[in-house]
C-alpha positions as CSV (number, residue, x, y, z in Angstrom):
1,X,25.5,62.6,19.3
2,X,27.5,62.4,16.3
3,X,25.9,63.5,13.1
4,X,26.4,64.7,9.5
5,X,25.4,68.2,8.0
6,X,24.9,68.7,4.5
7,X,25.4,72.2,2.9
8,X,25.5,73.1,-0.4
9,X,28.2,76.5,0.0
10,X,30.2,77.6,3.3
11,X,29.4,76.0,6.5
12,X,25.9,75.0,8.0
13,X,24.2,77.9,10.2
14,X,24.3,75.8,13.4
15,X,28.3,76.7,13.5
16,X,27.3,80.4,13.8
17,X,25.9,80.1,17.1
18,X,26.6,79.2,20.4
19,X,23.3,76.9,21.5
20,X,20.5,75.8,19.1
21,X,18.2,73.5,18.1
22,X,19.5,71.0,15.2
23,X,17.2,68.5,13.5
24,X,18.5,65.3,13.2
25,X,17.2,61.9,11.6
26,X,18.7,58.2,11.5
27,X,19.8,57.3,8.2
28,X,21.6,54.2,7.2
29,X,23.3,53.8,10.4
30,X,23.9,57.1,11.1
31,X,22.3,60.7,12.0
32,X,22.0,63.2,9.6
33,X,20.8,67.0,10.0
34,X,17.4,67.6,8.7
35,X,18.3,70.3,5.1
36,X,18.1,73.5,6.4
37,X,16.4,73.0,9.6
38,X,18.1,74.9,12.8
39,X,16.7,77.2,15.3
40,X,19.1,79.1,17.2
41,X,18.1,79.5,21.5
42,X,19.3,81.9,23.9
43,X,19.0,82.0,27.6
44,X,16.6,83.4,29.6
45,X,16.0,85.0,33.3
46,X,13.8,82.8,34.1
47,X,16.8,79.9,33.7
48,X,15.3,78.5,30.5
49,X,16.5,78.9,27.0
50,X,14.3,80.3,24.5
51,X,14.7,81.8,20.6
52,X,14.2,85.4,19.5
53,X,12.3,86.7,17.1
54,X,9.1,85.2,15.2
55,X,9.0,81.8,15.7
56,X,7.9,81.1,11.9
57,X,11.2,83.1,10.4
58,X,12.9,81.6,7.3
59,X,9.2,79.0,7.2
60,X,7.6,78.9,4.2
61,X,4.1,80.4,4.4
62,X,2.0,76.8,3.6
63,X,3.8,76.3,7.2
64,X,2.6,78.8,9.8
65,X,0.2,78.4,11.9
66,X,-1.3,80.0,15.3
67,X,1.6,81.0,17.5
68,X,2.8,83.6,18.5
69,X,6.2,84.9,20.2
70,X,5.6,85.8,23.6
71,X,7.7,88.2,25.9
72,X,10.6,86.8,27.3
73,X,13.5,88.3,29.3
74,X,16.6,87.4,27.5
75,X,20.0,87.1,30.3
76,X,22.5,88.4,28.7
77,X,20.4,90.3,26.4
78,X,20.4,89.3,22.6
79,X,21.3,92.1,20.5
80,X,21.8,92.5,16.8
81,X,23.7,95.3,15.3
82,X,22.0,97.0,12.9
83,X,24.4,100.0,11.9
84,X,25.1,100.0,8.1
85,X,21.6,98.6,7.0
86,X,19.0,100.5,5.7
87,X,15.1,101.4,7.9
88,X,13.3,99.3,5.3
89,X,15.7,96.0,5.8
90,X,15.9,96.9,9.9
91,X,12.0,97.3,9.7
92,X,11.4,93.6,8.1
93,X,14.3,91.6,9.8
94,X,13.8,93.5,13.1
95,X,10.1,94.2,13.7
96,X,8.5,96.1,16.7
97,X,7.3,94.8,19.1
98,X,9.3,91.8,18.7
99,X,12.5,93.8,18.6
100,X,13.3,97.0,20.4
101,X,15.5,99.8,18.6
102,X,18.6,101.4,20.9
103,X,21.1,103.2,19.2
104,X,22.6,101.0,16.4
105,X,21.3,97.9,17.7
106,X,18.0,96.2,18.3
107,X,17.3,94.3,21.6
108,X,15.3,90.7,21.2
109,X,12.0,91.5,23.6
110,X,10.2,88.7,21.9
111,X,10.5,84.7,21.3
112,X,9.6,81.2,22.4
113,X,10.5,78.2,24.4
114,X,12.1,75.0,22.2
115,X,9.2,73.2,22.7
116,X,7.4,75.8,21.0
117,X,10.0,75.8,18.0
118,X,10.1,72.4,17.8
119,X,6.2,72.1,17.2
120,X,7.0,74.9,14.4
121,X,9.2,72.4,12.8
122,X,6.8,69.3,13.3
123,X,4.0,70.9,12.0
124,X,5.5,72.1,9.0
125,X,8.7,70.9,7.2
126,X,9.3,67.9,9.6
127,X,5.5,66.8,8.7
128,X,6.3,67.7,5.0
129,X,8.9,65.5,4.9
130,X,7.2,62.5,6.0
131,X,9.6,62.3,9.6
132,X,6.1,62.3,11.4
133,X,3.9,59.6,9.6
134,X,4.0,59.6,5.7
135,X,4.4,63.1,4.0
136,X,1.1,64.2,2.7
137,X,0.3,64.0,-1.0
């Protein structure tokens, strides 16, 4: 689909990454990317695609709610380099067990499925917004 992105500086985060979830609504005519709202997705072994880390990251805390990320197998591995940060900022962005250490880099060991993230985003900001039934008061 075709769709317009609103950012306020730079370009939006979808364009950093290869494959990812994008929020999208109809407005007046057209589709326009939910403010803020993208989950990037990797693939997996088990021929799936799924996204790293906690599946609440960047989510307000009124937001979260029960889950979890689970193991996953990552094919090709997703891995962040780390070198030039300090242990206190690789420690919050890149927790354990959700994130393995190797060297300079951490390894993603940790994630969920899209339908997973997308319940994430119903729940919380997509509910907030009214998207799903009329936002609460």
């Amino acid at each position: 689909i075709s769709f317009s992105s609103y950012v306020h500086v730079g370009n939006p985060k979808f364009m950093e990454h290869d494959f990812g979830l994008v929020y999208v609504s109809e407005y007046d005519g057209g589709f326009v990317q939910q403010k803020n709202i993208f989950q990037p997705v990797y693939p997996t072994e088990n021929g799936h695609w799924a996204g790293c880390g906690d599946p609440y990251q960047g989510v307000s805390d009124i937001h979260r709610h029960d889950l979890k990320p689970r193991p996953i197998a990552f094919r090709p591995p997703v891995v962040f380099d780390v070198r030039g940060l300090s242990e206190s900022v690789i420690a919050r962005r890149f927790p354990s067990p959700i994130f393995r250490r190797k060297g300079g880099s951490v390894l993603c060991e940790m994630g969920n499925y899209p339908e997973e993230l997308f319940r994430v985003m119903e729940e919380g900001y997509l509910k907030a917004r009214g998207v799903f039934g009329p936002a609460p008061r």
